[in-house]
PDB file with SEQRES, HELIX, SHEET and CRYST1 records, atoms N, CA, C and O in Angstrom:
SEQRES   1 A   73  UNK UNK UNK UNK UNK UNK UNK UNK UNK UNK UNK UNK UNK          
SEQRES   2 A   73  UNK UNK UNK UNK UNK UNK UNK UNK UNK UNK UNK UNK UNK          
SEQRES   3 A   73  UNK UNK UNK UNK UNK UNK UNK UNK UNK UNK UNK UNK UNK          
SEQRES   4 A   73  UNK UNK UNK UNK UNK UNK UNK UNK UNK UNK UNK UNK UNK          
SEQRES   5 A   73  UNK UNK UNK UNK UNK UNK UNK UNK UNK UNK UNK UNK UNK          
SEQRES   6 A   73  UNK UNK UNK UNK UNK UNK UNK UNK                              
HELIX    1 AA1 UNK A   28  UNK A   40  1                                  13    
SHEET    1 AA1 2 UNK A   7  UNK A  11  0                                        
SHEET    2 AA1 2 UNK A  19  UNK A  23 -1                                        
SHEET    1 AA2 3 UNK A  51  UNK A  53  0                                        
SHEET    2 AA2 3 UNK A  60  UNK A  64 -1                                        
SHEET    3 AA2 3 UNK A  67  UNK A  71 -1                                        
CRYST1    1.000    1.000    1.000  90.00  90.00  90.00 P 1           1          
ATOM      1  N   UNK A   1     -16.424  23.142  -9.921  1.00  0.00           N  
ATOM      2  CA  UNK A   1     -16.361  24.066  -8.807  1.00  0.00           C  
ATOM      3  C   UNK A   1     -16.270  23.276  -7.501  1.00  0.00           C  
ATOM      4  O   UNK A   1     -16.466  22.073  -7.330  1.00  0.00           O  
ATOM      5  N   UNK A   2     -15.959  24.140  -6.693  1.00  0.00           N  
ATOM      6  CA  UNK A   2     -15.730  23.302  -5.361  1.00  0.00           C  
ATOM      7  C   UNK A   2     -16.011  24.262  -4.136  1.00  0.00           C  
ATOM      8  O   UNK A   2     -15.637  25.434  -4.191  1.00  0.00           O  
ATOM      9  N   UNK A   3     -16.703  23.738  -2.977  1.00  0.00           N  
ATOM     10  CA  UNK A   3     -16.766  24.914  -2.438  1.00  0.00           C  
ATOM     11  C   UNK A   3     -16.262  26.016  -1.616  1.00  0.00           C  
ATOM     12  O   UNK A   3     -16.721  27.016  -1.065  1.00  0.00           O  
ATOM     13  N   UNK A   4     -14.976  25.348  -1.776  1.00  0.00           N  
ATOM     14  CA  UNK A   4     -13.675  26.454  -1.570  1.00  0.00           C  
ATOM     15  C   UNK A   4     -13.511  27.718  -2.516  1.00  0.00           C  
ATOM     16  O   UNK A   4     -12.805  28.713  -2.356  1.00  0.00           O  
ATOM     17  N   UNK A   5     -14.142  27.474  -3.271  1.00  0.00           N  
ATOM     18  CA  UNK A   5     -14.319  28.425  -4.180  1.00  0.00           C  
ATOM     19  C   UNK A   5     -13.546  27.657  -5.720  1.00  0.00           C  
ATOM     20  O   UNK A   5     -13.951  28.128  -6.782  1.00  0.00           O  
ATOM     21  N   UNK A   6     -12.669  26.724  -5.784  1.00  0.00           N  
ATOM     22  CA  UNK A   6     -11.534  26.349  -6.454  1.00  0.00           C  
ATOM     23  C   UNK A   6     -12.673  26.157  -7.707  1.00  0.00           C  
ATOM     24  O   UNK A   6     -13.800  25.700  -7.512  1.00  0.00           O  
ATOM     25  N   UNK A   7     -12.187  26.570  -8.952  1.00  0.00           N  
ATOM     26  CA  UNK A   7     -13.155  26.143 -10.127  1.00  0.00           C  
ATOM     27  C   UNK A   7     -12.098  25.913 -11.362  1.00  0.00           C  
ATOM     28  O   UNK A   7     -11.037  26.535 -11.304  1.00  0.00           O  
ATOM     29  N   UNK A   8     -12.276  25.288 -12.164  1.00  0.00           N  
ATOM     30  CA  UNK A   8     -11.710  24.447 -13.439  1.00  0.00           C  
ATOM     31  C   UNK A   8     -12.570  24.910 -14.521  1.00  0.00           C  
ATOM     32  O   UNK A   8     -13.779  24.971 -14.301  1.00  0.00           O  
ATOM     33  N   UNK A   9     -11.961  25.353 -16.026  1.00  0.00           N  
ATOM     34  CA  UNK A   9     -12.943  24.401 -16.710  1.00  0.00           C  
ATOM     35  C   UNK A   9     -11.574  24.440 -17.893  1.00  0.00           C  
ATOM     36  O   UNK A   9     -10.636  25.225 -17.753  1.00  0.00           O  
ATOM     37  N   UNK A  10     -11.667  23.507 -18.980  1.00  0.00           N  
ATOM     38  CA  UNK A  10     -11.450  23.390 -19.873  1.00  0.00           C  
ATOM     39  C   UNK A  10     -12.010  23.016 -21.294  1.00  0.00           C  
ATOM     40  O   UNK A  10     -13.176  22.622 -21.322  1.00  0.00           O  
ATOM     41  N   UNK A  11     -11.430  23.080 -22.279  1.00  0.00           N  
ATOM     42  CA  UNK A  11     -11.900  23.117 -23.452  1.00  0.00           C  
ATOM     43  C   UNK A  11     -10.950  22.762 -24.705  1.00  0.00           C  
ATOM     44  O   UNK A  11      -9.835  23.271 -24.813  1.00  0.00           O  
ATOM     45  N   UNK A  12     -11.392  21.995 -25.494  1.00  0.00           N  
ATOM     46  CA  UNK A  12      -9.897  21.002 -26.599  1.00  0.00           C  
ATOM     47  C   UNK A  12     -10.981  21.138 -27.758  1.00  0.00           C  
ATOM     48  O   UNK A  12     -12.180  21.322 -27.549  1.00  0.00           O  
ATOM     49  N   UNK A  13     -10.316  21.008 -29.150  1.00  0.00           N  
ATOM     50  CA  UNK A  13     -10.442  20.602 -30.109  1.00  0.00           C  
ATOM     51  C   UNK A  13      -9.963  18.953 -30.591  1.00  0.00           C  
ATOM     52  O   UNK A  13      -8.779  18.715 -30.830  1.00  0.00           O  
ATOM     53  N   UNK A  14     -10.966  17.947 -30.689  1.00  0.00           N  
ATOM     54  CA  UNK A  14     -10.562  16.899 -31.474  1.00  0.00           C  
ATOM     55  C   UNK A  14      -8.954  16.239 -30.342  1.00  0.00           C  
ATOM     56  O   UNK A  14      -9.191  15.835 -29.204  1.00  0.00           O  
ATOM     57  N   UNK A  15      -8.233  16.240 -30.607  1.00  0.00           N  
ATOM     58  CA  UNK A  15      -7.312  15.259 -29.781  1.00  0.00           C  
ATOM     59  C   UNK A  15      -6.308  16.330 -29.466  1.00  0.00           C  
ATOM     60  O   UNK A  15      -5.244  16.003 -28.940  1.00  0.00           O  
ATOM     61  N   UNK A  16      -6.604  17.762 -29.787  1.00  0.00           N  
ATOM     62  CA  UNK A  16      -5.225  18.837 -29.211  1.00  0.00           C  
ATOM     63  C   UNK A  16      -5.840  18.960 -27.373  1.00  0.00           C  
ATOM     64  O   UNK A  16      -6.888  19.019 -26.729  1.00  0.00           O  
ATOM     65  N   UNK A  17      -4.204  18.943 -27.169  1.00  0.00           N  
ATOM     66  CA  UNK A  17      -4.137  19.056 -25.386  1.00  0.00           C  
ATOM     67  C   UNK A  17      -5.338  20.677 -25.000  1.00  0.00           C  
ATOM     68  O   UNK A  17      -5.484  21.677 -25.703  1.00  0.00           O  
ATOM     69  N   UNK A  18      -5.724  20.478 -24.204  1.00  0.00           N  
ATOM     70  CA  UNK A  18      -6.865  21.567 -23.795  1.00  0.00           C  
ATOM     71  C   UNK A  18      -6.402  22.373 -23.174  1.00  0.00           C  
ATOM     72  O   UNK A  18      -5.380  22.365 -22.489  1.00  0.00           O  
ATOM     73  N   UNK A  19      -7.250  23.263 -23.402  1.00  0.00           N  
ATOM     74  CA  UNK A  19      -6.441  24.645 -22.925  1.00  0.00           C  
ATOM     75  C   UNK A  19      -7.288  25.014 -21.540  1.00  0.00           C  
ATOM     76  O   UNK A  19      -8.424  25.435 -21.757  1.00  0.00           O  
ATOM     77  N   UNK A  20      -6.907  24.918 -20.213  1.00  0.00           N  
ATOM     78  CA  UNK A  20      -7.388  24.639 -18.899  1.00  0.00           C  
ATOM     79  C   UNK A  20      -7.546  26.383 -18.347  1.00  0.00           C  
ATOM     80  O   UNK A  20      -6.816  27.226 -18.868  1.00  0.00           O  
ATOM     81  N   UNK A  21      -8.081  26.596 -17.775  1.00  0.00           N  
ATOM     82  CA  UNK A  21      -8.264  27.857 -17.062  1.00  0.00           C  
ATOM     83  C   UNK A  21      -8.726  27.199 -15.426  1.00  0.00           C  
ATOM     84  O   UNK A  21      -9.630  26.393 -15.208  1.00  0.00           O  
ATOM     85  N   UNK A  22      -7.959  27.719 -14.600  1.00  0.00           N  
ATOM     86  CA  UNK A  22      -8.435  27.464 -13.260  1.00  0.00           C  
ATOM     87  C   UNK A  22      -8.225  28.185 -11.999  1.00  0.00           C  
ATOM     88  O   UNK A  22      -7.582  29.188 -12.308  1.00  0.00           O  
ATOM     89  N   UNK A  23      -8.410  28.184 -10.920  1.00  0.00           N  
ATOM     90  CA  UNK A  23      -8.348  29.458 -10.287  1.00  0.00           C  
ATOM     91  C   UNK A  23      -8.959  29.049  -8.504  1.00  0.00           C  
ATOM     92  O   UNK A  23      -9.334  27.901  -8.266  1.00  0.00           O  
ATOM     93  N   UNK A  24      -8.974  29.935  -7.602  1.00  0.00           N  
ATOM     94  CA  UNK A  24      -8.973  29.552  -6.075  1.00  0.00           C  
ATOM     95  C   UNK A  24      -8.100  28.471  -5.817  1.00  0.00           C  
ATOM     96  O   UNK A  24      -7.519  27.722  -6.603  1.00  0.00           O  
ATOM     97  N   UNK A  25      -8.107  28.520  -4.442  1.00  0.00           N  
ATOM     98  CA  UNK A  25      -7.365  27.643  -3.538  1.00  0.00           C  
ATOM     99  C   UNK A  25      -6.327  26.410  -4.071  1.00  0.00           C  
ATOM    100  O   UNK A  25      -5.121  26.280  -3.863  1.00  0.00           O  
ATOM    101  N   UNK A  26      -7.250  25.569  -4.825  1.00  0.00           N  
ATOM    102  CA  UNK A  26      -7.124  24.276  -5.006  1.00  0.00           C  
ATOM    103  C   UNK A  26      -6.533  24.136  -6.459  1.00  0.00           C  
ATOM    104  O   UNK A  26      -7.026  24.921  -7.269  1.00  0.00           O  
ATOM    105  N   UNK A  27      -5.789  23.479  -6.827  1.00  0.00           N  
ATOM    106  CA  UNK A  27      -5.673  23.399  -8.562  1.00  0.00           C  
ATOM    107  C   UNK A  27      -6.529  22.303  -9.031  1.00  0.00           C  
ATOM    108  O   UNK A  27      -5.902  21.351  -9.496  1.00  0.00           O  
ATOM    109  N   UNK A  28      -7.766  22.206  -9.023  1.00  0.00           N  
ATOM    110  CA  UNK A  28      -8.485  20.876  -9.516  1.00  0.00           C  
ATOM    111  C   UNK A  28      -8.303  20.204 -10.533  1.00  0.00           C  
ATOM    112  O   UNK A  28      -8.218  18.977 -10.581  1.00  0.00           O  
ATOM    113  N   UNK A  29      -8.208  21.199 -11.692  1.00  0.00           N  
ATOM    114  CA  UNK A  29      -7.532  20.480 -13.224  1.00  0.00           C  
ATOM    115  C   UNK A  29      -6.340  19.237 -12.726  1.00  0.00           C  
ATOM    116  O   UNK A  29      -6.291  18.053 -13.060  1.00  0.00           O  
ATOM    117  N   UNK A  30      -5.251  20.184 -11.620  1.00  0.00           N  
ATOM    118  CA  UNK A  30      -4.242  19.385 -11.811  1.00  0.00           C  
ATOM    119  C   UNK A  30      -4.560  17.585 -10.873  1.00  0.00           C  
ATOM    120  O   UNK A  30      -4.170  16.458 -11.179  1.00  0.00           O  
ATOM    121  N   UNK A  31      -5.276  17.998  -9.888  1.00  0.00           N  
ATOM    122  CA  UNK A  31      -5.702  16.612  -9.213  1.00  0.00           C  
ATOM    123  C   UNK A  31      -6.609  15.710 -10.296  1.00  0.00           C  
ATOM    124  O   UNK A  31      -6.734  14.488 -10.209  1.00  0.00           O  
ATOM    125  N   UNK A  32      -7.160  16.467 -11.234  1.00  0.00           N  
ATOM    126  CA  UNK A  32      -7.993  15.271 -11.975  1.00  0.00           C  
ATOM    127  C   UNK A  32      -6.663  14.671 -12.804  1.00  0.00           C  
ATOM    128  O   UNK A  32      -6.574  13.480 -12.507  1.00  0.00           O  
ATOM    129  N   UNK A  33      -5.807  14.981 -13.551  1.00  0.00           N  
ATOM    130  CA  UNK A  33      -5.135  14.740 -14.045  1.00  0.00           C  
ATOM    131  C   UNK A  33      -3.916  13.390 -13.215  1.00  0.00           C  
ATOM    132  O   UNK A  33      -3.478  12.319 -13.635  1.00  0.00           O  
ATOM    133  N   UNK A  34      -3.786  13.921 -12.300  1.00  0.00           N  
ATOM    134  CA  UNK A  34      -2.976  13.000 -10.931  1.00  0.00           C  
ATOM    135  C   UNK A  34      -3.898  11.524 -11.302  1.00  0.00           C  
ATOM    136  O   UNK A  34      -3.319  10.544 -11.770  1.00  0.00           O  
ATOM    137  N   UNK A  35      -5.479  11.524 -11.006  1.00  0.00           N  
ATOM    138  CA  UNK A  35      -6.174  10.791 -10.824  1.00  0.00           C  
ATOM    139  C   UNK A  35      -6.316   9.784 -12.321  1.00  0.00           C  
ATOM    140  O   UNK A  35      -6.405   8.562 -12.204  1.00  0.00           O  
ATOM    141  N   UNK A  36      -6.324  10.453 -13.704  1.00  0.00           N  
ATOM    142  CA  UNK A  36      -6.052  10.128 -15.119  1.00  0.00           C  
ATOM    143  C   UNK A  36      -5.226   9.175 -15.291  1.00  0.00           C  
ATOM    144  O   UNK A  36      -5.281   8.057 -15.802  1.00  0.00           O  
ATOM    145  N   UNK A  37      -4.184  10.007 -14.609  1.00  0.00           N  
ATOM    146  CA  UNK A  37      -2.444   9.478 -14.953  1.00  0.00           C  
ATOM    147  C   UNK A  37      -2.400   7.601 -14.232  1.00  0.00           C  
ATOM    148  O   UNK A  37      -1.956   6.558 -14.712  1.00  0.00           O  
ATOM    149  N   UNK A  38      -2.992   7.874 -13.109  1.00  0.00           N  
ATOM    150  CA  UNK A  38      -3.240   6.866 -12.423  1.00  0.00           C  
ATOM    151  C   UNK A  38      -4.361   5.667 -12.858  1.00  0.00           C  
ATOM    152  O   UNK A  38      -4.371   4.451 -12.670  1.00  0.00           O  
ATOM    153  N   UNK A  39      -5.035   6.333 -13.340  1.00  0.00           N  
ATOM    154  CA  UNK A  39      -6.016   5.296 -14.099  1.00  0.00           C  
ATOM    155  C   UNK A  39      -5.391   4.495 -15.247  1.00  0.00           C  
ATOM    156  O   UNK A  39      -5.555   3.295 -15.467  1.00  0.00           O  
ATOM    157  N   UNK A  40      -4.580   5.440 -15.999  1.00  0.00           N  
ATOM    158  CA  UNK A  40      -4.021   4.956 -17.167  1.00  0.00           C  
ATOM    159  C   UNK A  40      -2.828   4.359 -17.183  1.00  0.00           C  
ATOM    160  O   UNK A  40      -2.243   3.873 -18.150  1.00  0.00           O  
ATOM    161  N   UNK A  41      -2.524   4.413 -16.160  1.00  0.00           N  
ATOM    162  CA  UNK A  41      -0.675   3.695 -15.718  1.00  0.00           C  
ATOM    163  C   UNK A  41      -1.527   2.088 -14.793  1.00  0.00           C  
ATOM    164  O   UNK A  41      -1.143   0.937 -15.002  1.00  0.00           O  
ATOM    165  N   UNK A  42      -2.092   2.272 -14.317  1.00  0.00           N  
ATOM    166  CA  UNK A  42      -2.680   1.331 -13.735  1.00  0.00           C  
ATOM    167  C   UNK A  42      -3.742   0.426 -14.077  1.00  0.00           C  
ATOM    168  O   UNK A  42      -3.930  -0.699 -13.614  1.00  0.00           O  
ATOM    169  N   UNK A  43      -4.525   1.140 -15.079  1.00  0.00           N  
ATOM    170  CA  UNK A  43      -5.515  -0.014 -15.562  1.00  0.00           C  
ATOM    171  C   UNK A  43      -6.902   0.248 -14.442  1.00  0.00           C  
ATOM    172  O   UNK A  43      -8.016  -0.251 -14.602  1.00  0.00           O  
ATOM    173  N   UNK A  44      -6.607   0.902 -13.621  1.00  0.00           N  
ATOM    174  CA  UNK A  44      -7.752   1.024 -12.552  1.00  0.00           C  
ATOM    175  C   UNK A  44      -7.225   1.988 -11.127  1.00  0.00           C  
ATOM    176  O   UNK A  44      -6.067   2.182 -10.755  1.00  0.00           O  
ATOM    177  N   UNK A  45      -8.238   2.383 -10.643  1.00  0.00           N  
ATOM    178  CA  UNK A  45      -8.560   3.338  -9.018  1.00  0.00           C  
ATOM    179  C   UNK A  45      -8.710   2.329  -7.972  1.00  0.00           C  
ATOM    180  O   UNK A  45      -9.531   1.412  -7.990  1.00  0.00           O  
ATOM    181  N   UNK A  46      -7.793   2.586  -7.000  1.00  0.00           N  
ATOM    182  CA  UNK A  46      -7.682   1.993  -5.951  1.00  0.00           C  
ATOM    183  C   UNK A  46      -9.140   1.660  -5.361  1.00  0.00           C  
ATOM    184  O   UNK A  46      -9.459   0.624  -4.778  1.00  0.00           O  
ATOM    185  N   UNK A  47     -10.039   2.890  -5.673  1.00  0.00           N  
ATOM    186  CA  UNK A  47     -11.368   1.961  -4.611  1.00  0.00           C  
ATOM    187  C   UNK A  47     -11.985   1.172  -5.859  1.00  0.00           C  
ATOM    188  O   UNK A  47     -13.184   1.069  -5.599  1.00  0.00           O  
ATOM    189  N   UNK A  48     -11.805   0.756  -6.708  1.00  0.00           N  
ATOM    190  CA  UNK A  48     -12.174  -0.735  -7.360  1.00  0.00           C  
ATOM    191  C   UNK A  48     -11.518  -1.443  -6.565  1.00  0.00           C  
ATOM    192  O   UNK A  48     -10.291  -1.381  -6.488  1.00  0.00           O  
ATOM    193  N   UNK A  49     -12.638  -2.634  -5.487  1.00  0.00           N  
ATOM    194  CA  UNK A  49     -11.934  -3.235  -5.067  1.00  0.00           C  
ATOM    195  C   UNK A  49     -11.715  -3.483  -3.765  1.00  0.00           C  
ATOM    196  O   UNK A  49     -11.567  -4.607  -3.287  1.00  0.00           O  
ATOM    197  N   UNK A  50     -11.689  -2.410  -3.146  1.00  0.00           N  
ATOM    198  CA  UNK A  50     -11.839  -1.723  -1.896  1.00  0.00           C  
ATOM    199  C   UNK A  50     -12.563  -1.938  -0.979  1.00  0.00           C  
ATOM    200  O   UNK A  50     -13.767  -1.681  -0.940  1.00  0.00           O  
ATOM    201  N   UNK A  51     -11.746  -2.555   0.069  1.00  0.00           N  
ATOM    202  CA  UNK A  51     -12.856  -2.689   1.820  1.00  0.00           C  
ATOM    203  C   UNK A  51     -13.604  -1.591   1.809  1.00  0.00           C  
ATOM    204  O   UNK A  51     -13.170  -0.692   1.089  1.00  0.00           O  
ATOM    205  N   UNK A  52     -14.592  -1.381   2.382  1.00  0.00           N  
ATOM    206  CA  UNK A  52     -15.656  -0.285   3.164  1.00  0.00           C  
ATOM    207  C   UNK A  52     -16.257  -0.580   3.827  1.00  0.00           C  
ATOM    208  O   UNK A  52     -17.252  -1.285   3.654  1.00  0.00           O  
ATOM    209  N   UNK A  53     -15.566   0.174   5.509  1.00  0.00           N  
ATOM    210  CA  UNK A  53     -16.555  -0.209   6.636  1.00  0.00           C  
ATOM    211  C   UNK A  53     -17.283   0.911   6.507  1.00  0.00           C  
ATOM    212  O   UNK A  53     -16.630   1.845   6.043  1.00  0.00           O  
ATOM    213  N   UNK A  54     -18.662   1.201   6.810  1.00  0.00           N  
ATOM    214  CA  UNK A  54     -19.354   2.339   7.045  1.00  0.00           C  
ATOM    215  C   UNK A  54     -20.056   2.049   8.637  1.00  0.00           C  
ATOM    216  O   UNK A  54     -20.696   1.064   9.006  1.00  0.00           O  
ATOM    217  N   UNK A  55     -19.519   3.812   9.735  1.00  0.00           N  
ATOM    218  CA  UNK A  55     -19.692   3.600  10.696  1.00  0.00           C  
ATOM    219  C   UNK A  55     -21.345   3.677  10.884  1.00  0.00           C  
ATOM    220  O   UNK A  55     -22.110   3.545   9.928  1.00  0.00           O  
ATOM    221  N   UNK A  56     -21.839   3.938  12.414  1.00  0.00           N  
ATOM    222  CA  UNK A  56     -22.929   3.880  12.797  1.00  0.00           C  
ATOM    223  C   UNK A  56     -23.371   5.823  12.068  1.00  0.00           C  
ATOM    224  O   UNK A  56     -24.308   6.403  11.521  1.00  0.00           O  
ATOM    225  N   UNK A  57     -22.231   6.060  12.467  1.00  0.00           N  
ATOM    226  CA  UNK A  57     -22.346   7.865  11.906  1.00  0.00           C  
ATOM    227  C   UNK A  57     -22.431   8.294   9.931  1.00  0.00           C  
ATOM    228  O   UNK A  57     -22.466   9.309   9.235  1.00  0.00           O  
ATOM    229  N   UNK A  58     -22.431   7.114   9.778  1.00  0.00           N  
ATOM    230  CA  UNK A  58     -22.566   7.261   8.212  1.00  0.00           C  
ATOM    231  C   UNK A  58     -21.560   7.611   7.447  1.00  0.00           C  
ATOM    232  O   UNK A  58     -21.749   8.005   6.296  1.00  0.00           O  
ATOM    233  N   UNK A  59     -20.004   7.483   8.149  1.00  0.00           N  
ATOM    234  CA  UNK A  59     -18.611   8.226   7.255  1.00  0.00           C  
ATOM    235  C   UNK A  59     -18.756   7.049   6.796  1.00  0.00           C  
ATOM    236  O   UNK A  59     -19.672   6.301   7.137  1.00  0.00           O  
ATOM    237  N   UNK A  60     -17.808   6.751   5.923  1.00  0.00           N  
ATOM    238  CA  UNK A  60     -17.474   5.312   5.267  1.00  0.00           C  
ATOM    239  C   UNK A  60     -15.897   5.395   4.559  1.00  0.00           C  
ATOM    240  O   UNK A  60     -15.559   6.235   3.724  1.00  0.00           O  
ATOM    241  N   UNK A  61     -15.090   4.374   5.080  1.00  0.00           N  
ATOM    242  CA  UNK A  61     -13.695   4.145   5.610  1.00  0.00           C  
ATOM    243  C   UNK A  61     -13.463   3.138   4.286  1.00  0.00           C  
ATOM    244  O   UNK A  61     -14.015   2.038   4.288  1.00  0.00           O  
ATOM    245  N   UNK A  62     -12.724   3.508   3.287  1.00  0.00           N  
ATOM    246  CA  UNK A  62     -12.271   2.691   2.275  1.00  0.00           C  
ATOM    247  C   UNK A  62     -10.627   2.196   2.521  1.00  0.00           C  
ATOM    248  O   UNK A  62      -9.820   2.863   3.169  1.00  0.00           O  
ATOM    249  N   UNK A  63     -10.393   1.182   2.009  1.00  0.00           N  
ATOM    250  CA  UNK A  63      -8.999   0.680   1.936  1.00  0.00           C  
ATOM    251  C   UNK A  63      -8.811  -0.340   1.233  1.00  0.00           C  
ATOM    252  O   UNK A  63      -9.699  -1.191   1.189  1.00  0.00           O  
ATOM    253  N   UNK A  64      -7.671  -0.497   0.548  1.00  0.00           N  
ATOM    254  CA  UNK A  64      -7.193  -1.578  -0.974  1.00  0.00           C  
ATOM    255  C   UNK A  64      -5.380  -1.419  -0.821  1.00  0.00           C  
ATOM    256  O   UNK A  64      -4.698  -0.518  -1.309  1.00  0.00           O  
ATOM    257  N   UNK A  65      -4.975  -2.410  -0.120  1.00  0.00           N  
ATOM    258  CA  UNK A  65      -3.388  -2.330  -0.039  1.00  0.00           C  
ATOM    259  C   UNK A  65      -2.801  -1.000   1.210  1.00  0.00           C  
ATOM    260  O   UNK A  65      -3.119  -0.896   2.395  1.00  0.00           O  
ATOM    261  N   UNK A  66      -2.035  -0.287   0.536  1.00  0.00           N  
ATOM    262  CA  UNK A  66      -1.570   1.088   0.971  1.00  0.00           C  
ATOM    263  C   UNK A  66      -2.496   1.829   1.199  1.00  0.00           C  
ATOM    264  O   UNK A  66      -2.755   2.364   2.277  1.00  0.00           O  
ATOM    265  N   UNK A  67      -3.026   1.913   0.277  1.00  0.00           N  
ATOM    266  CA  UNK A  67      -4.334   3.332  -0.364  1.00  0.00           C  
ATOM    267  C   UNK A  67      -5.220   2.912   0.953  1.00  0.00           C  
ATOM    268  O   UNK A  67      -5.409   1.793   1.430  1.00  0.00           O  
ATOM    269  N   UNK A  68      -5.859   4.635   1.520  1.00  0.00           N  
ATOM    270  CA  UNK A  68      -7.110   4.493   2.506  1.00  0.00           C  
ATOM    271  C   UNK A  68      -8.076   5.820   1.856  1.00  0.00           C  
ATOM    272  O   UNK A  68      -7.820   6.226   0.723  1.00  0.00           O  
ATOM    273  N   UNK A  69      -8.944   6.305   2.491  1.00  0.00           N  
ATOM    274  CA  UNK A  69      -9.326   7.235   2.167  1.00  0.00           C  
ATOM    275  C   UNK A  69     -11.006   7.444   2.950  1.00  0.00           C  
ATOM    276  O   UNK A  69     -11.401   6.393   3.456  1.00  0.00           O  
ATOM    277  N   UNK A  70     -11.800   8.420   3.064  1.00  0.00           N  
ATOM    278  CA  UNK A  70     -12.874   8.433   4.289  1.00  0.00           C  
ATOM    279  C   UNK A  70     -13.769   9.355   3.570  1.00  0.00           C  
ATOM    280  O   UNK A  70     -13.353  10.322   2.933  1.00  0.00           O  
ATOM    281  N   UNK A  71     -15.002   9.034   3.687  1.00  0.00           N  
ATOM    282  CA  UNK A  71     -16.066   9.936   2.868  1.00  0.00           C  
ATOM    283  C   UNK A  71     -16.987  10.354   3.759  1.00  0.00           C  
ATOM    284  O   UNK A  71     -17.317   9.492   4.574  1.00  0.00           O  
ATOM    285  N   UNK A  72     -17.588  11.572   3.877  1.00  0.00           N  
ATOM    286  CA  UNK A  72     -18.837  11.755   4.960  1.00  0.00           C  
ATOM    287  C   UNK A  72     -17.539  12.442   6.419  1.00  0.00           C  
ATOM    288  O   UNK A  72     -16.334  12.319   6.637  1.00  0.00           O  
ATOM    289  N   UNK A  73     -18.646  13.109   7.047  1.00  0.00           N  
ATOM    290  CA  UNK A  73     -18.398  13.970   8.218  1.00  0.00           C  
ATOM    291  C   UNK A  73     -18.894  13.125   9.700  1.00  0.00           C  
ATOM    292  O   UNK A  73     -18.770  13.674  10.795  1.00  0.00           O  
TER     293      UNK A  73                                                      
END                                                                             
């Protein structure tokens, strides 16, 4: 769930592809999958690895090559 409301879940037997149900805003199933695909084509996630400055405000600023990305408000 997310608190956009966006919620996922799925459910597989043994090694058959799962049968996904998902719904609000966001397609989450499909971003985890983005994120999978990427793990498995790559061997690894960009923040393995990864600079992190964290400001005085507590966001914290990742970066590895291209890839950036910012956590915290």
């Amino acid at each position: 769930m997310h608190p956009d409301g966006s919620w996922a879940r799925a459910s597989a037997t043994w090694i058959d592809p799962p049968m996904v149900h998902q719904g609000g805003p966001r397609r989450l199933w499909t971003a985890l999958e983005r994120i999978r695909h990427r793990l498995n084509a790559e061997g690894g996630l960009p923040v393995y690895g990864s600079r992190v400055q964290i400001t005085p405000d507590g966001v914290c600023h990742f970066s590895r090559g291209k890839w950036s990305a910012t956590y915290g408000s």
